[in-house]
DOPABA-205566 format. One record per residue (C-alpha): residue in one letter; chain; y, z, x. Coordinates in steps of 0.001 Angstrom, whole numbers, plus 500000, padded with zeros to 6 digits. Layout:
BEGIN
 res chain     c2     c3     c1
   A     A      Y      Z      X
...
# end
This chain:
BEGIN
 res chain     c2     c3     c1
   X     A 045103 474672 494696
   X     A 046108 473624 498217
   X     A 048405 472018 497779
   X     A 050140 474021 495482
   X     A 050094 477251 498096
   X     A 051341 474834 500590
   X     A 053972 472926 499085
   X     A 055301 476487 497084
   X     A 054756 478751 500159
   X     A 052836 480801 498163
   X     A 050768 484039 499871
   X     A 047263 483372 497867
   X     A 043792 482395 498986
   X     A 041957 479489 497068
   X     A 038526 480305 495901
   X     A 036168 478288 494635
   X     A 035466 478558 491138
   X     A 033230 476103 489863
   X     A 033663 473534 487049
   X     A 036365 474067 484304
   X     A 033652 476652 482228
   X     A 032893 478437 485168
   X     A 036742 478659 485801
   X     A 037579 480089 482497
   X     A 035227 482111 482381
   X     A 036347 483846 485914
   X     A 039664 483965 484494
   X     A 038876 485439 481121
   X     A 036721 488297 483187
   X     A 039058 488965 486010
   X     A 037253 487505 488633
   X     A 040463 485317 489734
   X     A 044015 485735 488121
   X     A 044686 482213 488425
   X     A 042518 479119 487633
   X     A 042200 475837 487167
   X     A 041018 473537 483998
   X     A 040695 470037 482734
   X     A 041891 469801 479324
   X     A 040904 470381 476685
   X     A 039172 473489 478376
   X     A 041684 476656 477454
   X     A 043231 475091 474621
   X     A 041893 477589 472286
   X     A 042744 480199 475272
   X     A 046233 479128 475129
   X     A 046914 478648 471303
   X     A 045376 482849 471517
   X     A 047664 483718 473086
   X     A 045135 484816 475898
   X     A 046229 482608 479018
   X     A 049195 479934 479671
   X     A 049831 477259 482024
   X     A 051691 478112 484650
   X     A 051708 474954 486539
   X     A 050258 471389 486597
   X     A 049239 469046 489198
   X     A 051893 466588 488340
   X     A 054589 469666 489444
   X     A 053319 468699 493115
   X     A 055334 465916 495049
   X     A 052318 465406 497123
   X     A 050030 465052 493966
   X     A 052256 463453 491635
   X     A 051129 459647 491389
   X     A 048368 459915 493353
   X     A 044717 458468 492206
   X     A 042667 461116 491408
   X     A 039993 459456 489639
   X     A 038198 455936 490586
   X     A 035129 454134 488956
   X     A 032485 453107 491454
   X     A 030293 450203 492135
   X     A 027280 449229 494081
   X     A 028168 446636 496777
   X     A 025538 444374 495676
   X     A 027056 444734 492249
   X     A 030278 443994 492916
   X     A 028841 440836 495023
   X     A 026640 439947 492321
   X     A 027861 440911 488727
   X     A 031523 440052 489335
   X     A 032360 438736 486025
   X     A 030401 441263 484231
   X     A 032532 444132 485876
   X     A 035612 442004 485659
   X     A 034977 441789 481773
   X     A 033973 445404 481930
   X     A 037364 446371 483460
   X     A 039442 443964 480764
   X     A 037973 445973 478226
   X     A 038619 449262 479281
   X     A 042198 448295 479648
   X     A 042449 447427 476137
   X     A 040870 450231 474891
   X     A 043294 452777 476861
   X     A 046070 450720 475275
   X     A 044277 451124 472054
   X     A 044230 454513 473056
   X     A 047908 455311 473031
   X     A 049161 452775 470486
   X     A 046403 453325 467723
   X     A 046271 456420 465509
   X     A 042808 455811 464781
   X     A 041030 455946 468189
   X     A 042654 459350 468575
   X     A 041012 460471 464754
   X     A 037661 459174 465822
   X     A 038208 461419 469256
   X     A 038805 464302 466807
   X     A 035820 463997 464961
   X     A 033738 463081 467386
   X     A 034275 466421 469917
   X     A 035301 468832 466512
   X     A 038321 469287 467123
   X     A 041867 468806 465185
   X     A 043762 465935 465386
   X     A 046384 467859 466698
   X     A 044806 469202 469674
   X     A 043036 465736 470408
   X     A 046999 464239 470483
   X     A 047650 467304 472769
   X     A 045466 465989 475641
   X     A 047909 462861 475822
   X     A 050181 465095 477550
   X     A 047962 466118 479913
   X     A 046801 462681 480159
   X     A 049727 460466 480013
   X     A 048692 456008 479947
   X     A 049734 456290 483423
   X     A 047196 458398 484739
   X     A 044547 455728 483841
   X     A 045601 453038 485687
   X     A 043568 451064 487447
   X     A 045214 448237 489147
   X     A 046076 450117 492530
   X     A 044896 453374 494484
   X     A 048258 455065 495136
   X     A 048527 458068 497865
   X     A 045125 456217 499847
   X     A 046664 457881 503281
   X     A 047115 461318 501979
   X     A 043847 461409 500196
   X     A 042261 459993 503611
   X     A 043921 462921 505573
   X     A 042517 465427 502785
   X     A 039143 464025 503324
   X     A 039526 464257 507111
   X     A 040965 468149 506580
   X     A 037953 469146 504392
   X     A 035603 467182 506828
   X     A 034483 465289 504043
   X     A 035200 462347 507042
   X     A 035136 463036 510374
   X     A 038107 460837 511071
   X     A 040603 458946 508976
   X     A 039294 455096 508220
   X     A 040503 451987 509733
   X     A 042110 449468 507682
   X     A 039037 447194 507705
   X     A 036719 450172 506734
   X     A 039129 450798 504239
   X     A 039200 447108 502996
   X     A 035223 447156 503388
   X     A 034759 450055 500942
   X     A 037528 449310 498195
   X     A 038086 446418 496186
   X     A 039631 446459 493332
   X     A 038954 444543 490293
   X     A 042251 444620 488113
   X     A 042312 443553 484179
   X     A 043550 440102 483018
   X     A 046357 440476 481382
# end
């Protein structure tokens, strides 16, 4: 939300709403005219007629191929279930392949969460194989700055704390 007021030039205050239900539900009561969701939260909304999309996050230059999502590990097991993870990691790259180039995966996602085929396929637009990379963390300075701005940090990292708290452990090929 930010960065979308500051990038557009837009005259609006951010408020915080919560997780995605909380966020529909402000927006579906008039508690905020705009909000923001994780698909497939409003889907239903949308196909009702009853809200639209009016932006996404990938509209942003300064959001646009930037790591929004990691998976974390323990120090001591990164230092002492290496392979494990590393196998761990292979795995999860070949089921995200599976993901997009299997029909079935996307059937049993259906099921699984009731929903229609049709909307499950729907979320790999919101979602595309990119977005779940996991061999780099692209946008680390901006994200650092954010942190600093929100004083989630009280100033940016070095480049050895940086290299202290992230390693990454990229799938075999």
């Amino acid at each position: 939300v930010r960065a979308f007021i500051a990038e557009n030039g837009v005259a609006a205050r951010g408020v915080a709403t919560g997780s995605p239900a909380a966020t529909l539900v402000a927006v579906m009561t008039g508690q905020v005219d705009v909000g923001w969701a994780s698909p497939p939260f409003g889907f239903k909304e949308m196909d009702e007629g009853k809200i639209r999309i009016i932006a996404r996050g990938n509209d942003l230059a300064s959001i646009r191929g930037q790591t929004i999502r990691v998976t974390l590990a323990h120090v001591n097991a990164l230092n002492s279930k290496g392979e494990e993870l590393q196998r761990y990691m292979d795995r999860r790259a070949r089921a995200i392949a599976m993901m997009y180039d299997d029909p079935q995966p996307l059937r049993h996602f259906a099921e699984t969460n009731k929903m229609s085929e049709a909307m499950a396929s729907r979320l790999r637009e919101f979602y595309p194989r990119s977005m779940l990379q996991t061999d780099e963390i692209a946008g680390l300075d901006q994200l650092v700055q954010e942190a600093v701005e929100l004083k989630y940090l009280p100033r940016p990292l070095t480049s050895d704390q940086l290299a202290e708290v992230i390693r990454l452990i990229k799938p075999r090929r």
